[in-house]
SEBA-37224 format. One line per 4 residues: for each residue x, y, z of N, C-alpha, C. Coordinates in steps of 0.001 Angstrom, whole numbers. Each point is the difference from the previous one (the first is absolute). Layout:
N
X/Y/Z/X/Y/Z/X/Y/Z; ...
END
This chain:
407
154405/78344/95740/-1404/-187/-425/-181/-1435/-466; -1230/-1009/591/99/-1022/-495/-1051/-209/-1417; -41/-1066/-451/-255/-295/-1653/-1802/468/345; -735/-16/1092/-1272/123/-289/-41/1264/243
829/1184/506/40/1532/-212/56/333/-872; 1344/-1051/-996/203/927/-946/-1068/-377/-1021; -716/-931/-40/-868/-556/-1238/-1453/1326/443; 105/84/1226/-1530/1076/203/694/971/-505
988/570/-73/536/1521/-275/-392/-204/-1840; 595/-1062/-413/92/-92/-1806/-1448/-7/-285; -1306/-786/971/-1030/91/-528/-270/1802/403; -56/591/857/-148/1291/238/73/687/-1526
1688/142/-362/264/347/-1015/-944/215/-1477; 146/-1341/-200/-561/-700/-1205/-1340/632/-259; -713/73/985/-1292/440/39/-477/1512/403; 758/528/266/90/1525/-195/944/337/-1831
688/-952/-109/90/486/-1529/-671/-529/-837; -395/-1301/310/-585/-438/-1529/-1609/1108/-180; -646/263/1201/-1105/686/429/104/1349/-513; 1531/665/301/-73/1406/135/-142/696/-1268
-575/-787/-1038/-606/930/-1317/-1452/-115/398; -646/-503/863/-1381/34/18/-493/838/468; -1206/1088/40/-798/761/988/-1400/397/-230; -244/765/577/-1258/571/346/-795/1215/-119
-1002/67/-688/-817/1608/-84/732/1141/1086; -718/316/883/111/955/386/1061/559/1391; 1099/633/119/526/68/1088/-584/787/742; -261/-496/1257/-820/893/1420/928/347/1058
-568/1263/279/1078/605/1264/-537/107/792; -710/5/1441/-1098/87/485/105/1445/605; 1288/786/-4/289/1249/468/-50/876/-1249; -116/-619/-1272/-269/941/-1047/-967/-1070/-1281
-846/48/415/-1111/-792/-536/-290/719/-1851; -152/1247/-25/-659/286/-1310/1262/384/-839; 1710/148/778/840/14/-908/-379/-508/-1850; 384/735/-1137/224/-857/-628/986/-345/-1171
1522/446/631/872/-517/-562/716/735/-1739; 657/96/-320/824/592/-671/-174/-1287/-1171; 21/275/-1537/-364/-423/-1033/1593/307/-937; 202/-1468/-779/1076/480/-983/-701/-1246/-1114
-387/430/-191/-1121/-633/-2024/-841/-1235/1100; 237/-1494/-157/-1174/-421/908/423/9/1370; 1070/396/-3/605/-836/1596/-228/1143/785; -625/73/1193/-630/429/1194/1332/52/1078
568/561/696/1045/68/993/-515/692/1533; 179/-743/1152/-50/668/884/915/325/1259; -222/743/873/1372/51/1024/-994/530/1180; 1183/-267/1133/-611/1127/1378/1140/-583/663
-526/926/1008/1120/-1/1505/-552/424/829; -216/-523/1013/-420/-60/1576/778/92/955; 67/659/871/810/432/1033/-889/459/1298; -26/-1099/1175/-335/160/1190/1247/457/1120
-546/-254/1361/104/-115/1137/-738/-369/1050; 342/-1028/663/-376/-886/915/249/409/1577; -343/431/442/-139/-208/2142/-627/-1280/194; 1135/-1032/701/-730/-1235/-125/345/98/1633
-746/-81/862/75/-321/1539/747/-1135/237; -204/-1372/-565/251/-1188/576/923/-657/-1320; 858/326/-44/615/79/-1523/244/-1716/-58; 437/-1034/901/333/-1075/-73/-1004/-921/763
-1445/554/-39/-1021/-624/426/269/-868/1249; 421/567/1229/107/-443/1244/-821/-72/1066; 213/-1078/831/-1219/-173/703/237/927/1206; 1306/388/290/1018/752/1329/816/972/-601
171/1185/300/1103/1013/-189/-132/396/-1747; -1050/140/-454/-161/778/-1323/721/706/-331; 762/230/-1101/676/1092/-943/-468/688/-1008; 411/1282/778/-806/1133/-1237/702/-168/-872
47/432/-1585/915/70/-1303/-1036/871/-908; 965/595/-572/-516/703/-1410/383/-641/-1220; -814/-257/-1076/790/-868/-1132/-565/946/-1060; 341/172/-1304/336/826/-1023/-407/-962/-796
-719/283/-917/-371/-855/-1333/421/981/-1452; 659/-1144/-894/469/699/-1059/-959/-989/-917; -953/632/-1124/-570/-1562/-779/34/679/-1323; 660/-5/-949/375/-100/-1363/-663/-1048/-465
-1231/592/-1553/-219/-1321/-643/-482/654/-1379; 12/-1807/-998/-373/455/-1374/-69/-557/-775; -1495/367/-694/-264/-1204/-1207/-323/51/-1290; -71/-563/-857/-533/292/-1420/-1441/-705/40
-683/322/-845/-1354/-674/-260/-81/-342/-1511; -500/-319/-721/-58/-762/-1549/-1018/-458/-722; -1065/1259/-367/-1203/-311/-923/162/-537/-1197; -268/-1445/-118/-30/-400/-1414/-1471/-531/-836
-537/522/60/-1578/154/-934/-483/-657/1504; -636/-1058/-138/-850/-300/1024/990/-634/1368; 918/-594/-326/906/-123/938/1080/1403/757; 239/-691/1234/981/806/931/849/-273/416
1086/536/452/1026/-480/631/912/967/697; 448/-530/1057/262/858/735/1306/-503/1167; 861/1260/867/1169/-828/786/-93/1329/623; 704/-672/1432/120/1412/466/1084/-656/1351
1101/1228/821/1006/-505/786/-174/1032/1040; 281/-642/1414/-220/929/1472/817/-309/779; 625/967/57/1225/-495/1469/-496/862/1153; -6/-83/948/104/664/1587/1104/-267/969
615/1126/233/899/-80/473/17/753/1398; 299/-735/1224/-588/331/1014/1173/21/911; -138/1646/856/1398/432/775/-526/275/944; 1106/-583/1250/-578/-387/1526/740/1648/216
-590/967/1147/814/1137/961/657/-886/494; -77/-568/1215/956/-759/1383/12/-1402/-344; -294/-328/-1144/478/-1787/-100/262/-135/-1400; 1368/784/-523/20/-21/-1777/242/-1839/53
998/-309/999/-7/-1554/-417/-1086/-911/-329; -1709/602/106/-805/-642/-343/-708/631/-1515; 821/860/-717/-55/384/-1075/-419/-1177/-1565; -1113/722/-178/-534/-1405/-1422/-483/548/-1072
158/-683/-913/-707/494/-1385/-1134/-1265/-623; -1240/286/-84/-877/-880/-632/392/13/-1264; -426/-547/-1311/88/40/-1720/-1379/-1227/-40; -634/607/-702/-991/-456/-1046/-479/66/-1588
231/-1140/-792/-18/45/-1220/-1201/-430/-408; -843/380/-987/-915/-626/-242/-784/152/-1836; -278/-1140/-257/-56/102/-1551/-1547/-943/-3; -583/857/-879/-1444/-523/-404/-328/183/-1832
-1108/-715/90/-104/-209/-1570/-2275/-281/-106; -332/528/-734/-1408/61/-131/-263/-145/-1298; -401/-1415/-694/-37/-213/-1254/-1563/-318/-563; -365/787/-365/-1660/-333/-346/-143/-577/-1628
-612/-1057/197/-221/-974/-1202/-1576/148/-267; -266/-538/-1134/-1633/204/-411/-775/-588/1242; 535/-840/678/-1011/-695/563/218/-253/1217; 1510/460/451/695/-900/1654/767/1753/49
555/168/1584/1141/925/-3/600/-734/846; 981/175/-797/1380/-488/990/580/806/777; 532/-304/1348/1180/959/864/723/-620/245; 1525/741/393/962/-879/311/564/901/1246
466/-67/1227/587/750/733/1409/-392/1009; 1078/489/-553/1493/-445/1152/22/1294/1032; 258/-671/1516/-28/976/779/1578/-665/822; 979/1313/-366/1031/-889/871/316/1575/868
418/-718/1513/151/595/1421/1604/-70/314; 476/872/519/1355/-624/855/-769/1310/1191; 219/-436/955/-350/893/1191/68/-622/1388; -124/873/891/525/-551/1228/-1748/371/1005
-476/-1000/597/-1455/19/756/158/202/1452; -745/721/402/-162/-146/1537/-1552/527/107; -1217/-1244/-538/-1276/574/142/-530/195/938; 740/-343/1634/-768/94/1179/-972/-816/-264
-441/-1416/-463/-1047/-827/295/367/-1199/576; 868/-540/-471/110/-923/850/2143/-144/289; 1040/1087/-484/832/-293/112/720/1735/223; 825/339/470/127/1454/153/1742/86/-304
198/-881/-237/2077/177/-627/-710/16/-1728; 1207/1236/392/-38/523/-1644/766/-957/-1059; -580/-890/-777/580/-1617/-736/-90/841/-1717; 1449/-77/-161/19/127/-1629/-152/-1399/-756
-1071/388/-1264/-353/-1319/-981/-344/749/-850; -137/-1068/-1251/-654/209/-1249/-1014/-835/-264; -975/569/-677/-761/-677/-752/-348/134/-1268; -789/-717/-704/-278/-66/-1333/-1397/-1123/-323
-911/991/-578/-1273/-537/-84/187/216/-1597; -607/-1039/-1189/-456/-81/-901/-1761/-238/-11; -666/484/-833/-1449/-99/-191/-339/-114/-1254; -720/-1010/-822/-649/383/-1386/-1377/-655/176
-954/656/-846/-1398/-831/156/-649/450/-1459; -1073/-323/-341/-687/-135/-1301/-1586/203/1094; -570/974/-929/-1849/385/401/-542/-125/-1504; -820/-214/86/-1120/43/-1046/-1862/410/1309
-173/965/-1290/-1374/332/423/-1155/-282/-1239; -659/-851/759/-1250/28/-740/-1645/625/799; -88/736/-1081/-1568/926/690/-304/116/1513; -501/-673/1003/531/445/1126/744/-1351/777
806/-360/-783/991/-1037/1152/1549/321/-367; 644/-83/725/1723/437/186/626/-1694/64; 950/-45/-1066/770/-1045/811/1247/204/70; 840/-179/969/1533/-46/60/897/-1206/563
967/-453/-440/618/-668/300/1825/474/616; 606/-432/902/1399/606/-404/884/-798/1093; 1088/579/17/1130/-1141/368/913/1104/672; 549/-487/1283/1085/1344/698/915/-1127/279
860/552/-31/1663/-1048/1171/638/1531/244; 524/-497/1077/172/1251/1266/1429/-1282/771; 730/1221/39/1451/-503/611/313/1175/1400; 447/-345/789/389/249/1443/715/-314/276
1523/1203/-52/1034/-390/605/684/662/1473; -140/-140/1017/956/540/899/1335/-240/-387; 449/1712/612/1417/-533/81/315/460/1319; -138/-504/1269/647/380/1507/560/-1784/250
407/-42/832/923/-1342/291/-104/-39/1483; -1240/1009/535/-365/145/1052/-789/-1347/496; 235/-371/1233/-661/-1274/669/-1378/374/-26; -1192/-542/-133/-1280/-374/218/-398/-977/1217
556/-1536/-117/-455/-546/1044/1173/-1489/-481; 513/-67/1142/1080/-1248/404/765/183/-1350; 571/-616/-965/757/-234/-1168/-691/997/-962; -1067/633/-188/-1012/254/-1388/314/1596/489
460/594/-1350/82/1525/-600/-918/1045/-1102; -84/779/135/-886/755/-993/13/-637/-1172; 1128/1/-414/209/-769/-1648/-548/-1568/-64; 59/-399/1208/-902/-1495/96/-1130/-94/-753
-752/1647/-338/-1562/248/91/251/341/-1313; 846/-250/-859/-257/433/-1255/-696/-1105/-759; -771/686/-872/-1183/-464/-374/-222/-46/-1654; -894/-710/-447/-469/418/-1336/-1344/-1021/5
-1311/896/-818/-1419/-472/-66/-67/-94/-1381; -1049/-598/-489/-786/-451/-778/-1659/354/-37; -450/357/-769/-1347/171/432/-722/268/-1474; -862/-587/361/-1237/216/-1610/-1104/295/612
-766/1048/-735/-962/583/770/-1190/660/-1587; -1162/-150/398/-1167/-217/-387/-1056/839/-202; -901/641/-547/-1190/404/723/-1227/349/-1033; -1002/343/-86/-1537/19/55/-293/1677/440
-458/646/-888/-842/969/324/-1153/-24/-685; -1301/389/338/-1480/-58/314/-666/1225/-577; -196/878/-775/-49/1402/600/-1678/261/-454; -399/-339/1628/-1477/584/269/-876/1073/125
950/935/-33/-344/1563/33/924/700/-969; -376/1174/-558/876/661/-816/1194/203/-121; 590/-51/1544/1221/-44/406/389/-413/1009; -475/-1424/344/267/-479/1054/-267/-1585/-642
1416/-770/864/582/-1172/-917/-286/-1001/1584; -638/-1161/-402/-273/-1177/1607/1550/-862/-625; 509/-317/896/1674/-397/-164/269/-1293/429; 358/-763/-352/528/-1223/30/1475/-483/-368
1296/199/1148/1162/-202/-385/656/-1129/747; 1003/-1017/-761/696/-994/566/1361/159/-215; 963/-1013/631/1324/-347/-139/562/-1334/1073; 857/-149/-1165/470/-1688/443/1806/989/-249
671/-601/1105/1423/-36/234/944/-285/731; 1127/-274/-326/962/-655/1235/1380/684/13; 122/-46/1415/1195/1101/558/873/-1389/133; 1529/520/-378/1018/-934/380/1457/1297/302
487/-652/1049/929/611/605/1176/-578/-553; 932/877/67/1683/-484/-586/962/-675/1112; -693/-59/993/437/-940/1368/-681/-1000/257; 643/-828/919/-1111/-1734/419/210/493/1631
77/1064/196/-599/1050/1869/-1534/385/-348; -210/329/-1093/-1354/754/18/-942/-888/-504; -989/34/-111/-1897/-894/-553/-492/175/-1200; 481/-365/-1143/-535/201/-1142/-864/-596/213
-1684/759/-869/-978/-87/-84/-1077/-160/-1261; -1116/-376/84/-955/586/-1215/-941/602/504; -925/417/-373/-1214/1337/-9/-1043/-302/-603; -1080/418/181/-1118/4/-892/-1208/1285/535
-781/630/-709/-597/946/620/-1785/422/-893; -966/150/1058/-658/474/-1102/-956/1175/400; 25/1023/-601/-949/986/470/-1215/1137/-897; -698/216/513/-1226/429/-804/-321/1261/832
-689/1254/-704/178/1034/379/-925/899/-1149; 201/1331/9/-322/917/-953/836/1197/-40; 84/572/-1537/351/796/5/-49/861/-887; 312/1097/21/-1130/1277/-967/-819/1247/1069
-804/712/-960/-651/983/697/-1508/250/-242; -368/-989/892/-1678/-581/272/-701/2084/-46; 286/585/785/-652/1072/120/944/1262/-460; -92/959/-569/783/1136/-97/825/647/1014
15/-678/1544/116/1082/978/992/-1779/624; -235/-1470/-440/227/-512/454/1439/-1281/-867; 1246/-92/149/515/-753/-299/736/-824/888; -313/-1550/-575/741/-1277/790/667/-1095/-870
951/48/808/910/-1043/-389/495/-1200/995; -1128/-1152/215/418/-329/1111/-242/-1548/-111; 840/-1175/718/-401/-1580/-701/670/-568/1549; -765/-871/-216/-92/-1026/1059/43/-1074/44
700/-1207/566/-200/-1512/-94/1295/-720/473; 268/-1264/-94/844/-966/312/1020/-148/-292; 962/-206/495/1767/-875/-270/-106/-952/968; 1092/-948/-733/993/-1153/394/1051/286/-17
1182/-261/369/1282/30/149/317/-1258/983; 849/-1021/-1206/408/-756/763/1628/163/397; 625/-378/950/1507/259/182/496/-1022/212; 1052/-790/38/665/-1074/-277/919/262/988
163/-966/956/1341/-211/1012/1179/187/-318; 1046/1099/269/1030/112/-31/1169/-229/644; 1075/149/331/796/-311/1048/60/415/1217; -194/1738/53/-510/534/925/-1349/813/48
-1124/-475/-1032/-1177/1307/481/-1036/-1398/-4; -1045/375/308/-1062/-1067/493/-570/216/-969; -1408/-1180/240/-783/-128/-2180/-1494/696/705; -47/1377/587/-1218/393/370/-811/111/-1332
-1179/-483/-706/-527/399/-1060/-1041/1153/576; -469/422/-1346/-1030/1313/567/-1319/-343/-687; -1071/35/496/-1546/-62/-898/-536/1206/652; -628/697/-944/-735/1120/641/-508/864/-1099
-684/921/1454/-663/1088/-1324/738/1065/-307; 44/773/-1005/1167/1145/-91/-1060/993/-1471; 128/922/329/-239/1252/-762/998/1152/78; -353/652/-1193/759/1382/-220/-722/1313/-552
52/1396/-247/-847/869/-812/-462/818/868; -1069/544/-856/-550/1503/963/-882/601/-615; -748/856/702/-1096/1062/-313/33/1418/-272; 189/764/-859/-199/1075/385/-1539/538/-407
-371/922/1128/-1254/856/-688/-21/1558/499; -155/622/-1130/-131/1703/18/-1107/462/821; 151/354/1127/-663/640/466/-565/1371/-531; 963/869/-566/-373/1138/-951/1212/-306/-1144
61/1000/-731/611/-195/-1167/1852/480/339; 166/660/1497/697/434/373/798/-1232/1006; -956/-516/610/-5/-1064/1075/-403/-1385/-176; 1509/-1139/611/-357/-709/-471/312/-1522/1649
-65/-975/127/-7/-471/930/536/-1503/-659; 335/-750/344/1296/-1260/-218/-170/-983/1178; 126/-928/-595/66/-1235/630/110/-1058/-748; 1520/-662/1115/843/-959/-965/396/-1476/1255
-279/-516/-447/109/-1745/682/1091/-975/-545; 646/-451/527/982/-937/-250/-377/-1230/1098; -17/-1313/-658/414/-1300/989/852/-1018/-1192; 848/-396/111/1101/-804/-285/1337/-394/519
700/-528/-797/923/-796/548/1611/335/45; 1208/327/301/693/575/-199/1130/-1324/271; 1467/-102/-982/1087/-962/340/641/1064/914; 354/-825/1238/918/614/1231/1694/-77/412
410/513/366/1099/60/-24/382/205/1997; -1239/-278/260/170/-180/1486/424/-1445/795; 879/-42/752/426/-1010/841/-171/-1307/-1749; -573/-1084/722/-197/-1466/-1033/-1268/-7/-537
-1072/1296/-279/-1164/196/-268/-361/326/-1353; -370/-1354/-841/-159/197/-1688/-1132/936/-48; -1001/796/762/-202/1225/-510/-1131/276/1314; -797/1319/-249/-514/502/781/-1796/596/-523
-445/354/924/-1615/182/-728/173/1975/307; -1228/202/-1079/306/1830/51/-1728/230/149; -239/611/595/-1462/766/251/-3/1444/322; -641/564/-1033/838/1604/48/-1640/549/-593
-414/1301/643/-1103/946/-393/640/1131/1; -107/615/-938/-51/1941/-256/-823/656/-286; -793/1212/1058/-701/1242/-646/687/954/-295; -263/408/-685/637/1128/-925/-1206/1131/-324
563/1236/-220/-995/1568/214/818/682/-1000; -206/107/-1515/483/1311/-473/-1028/1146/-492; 813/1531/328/-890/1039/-749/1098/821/-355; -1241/375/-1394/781/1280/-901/-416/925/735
1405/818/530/-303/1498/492/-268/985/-557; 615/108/-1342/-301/723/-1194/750/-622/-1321; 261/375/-1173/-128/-772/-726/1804/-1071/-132; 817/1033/536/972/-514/-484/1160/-781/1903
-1264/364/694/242/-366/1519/-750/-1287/357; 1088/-1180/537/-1391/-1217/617/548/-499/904; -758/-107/1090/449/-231/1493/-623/-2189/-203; 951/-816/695/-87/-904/205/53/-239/1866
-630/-1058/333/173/-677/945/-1065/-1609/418; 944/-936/530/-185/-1198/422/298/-521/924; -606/-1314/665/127/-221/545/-210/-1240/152; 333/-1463/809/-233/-1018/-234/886/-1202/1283
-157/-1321/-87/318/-1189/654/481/-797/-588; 723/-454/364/955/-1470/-845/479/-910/1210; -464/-1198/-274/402/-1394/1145/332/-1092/-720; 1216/-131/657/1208/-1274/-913/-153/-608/878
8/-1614/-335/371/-1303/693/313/-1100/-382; 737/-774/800/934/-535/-597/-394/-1513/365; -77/-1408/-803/-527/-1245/410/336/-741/956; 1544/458/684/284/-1069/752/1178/872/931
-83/-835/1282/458/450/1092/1477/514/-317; 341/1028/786/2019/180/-42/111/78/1641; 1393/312/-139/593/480/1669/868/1208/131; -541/1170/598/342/1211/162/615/125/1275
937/737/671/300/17/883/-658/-1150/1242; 72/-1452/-617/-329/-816/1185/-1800/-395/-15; -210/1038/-956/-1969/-369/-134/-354/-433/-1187; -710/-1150/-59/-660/-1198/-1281/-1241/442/263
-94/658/-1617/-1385/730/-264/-157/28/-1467; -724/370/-656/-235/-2/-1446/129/1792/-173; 764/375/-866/-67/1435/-23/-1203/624/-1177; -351/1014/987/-660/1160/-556/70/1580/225
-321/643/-1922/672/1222/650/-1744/940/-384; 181/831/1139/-1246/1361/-310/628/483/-620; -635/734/-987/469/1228/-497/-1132/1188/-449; 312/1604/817/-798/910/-114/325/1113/-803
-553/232/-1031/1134/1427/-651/-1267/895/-325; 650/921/-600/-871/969/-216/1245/1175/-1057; -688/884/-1144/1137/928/-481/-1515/1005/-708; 1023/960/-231/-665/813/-533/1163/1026/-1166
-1018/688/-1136/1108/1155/-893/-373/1176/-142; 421/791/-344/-122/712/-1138/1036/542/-1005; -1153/-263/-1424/498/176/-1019/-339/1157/-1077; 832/671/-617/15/1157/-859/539/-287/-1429
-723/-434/-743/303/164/-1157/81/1256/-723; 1494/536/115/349/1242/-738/-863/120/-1763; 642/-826/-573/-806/99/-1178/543/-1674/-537; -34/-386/-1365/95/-1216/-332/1537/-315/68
984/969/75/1516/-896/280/461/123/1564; -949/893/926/600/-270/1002/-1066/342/932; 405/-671/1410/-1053/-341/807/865/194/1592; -659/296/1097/663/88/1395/-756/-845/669
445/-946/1660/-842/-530/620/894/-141/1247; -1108/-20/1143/443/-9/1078/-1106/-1274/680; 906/-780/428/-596/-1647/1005/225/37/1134; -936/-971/480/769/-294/1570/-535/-1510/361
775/-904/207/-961/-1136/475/891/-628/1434; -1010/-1109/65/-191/-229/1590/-274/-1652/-256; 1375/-748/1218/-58/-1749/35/-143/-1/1333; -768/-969/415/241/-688/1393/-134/-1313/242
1109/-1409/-211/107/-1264/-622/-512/-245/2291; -626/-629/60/-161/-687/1159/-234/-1777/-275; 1374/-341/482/-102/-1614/-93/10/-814/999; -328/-1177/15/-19/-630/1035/998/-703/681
1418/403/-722/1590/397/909/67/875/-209; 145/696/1200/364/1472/178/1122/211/-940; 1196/-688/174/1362/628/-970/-787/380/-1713; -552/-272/-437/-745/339/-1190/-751/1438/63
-381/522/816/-909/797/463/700/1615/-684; -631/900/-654/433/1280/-508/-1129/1087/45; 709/1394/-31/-576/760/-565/722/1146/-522; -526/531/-1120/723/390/-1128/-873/1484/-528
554/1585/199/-612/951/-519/783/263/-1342; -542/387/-903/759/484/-1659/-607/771/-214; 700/1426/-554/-681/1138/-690/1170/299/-1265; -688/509/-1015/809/-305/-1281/-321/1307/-665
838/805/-427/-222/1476/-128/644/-349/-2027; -883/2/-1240/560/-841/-1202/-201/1094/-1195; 435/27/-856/-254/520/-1556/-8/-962/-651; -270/573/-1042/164/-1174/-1758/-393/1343/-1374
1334/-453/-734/16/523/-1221/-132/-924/-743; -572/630/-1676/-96/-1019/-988/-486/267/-1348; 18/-635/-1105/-678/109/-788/-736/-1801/-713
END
């Protein structure tokens, strides 16, 4: 291991402990939402366990000769929470541990730690939040080998509200480490791409309606890589939006506007900068009190780990359809588009082209909430990556047959 591994591993460290007394109000399960946890004088305790199964058609996301696999999910987790008069605090730990039928050699375990803190003062509230990762990715967006890394995001910010204006201020650094030693492009490896940001970020709320806030958010920051292969950068961004619930039947959360990203010449990646428009957020509105309808937009910017390409653009829409069947039954389904592209030409089997990938999915559930510690659900979703090199090209069926216990 050389001296700039081991200095990212000690900052890793450092900052999952000096952090890990900090936390946060409330722990959420999204498979057991109204849980609420076991009491010993103030301290709040919680637990669960989840246990799926996976039919994954295309288990290694191939463009030729797909493999069926079954994989087994084991997910053990658990946290304390910590009412102290007006303040909170809170921690909580998740491992997933994931077993291949016909490919145990691709056998993995995710772990997620995470510690928050919610400090309300006469006049400001403070938060503080450490989120540390060790896990292994294969998101099917723009890379399909399963790459073990860690990460570790710190967050703190300060709000003050006065009568109807919000202000917040706050500060994240976010570390990115691969660990594969796998080639990328000529000399440069996953771990090339390890990373750490900076970022201060800003904002302005408005609130023109009873419950609905006109939004104004910024951030200034700069990415620097632990290699002189990759493009350390700076950032800047600004976007305006609303959010709240203008009508009873209607809530949005949705902002829009500009980045910069400049990138700096490296040894091997080019200084493509980016200007553009980019939004994020969504709509929902109740059609009945049973029925509800979704829509969610993404355009931004993503760091790449493709060929010599310091990053890639994301344009992604989702509709979404849920209804309560009855009270403790709710059927989901969506559907949606996502188109990646990338700034500058590569060479694929012999063809100089700029890559782009389609992407069509669609999933659907259902879910049974037994009562508040345990819940059943049955998924199924649906990829079809069409790029403009075929060798990229997939399609991918998943059906996931799951429980969850808890308190």
């Amino acid at each position: 291991m050389n001296s700039k591994n081991i200095l990212l591993s000690i900052i890793i460290l450092c900052s999952s402990l000096i952090f890990g007394f900090s936390a946060y109000a409330e722990l959420k399960n999204p498979d057991l939402p109204d849980r609420k946890g076991v009491k010993a004088g103030p301290l709040i305790m919680h637990a669960a366990y989840k246990s799926n199964v996976q039919f994954d058609t295309n288990v290694f996301l191939q463009d030729k000769n797909p493999q069926f696999d079954t994989i087994t999910l084991v997910n053990p987790s658990v946290g304390i929470e910590l009412p102290l008069g007006k303040h909170r605090f809170s921690a909580d730990y998740d491992i997933g541990i994931n077993f291949f039928g016909h490919n145990p050699h691709q056998n993995y375990a995710d772990q997620r730690l995470r510690t928050l803190a919610e400090i309300k003062l006469t006049d400001y509230l403070i938060t503080i939040e450490d989120t540390f990762k060790d896990f292994s990715s294969r998101s099917g967006s723009e890379d399909t080998n399963r790459i073990k890394q860690m990460t570790n995001e710190f967050k703190t910010a300060i709000e003050a509200k006065f009568d109807q204006l919000l202000f917040s201020l706050g500060y994240i650094f976010g570390i990115q480490n691969y660990k594969s030693k796998e080639i990328i492009y000529e000399s440069m490896t996953y771990r090339d791409k390890n990373r750490f940001t900076n970022t201060l970020e800003g904002a302005v709320k408005y609130k023109f309606l009873p419950k609905t806030y006109a939004v104004v958010v910024g951030s200034l920051g700069v990415l620097n890589y632990f290699s002189n292969l990759s493009s350390d950068s700076f950032f800047g961004e600004v976007l305006g939006g609303l959010e709240g619930r203008p009508k009873k039947d209607l809530t949005i959360d949705l902002k829009g506007g500009l980045r910069y990203q400049h990138y700096y010449r490296s040894d091997l990646t080019s200084s493509n900068d980016f200007v553009g428009f980019v939004a994020n957020g969504g709509i929902n509105y109740d059609i009945t009190n049973k029925d509800t309808v979704s829509l969610r937009l993404e355009r931004a910017i993503y760091e790449s780990t493709y060929d010599n390409m310091n990053y890639y653009t994301v344009n992604s829409i989702t509709l979404g359809y849920t209804r309560q069947l009855m009270k403790n039954l709710t059927f989901k389904v969506a559907g949606g588009y996502q188109f990646n592209h990338y700034p500058s030409a590569t060479v694929v089997d012999g063809v100089t082209a700029k890559r782009y990938d389609n992407f069509y999915f669609a999933n659907c559930s259902l879910h049974y909430a037994i009562n508040k510690w345990g819940a059943i659900e049955v998924k199924y979703e649906f990829v079809d990556r069409s790029s403009k090199f075929s060798d990229f090209d997939y399609i991918d069926h998943l059906v996931v047959i799951q429980g969850t216990v808890g308190f």
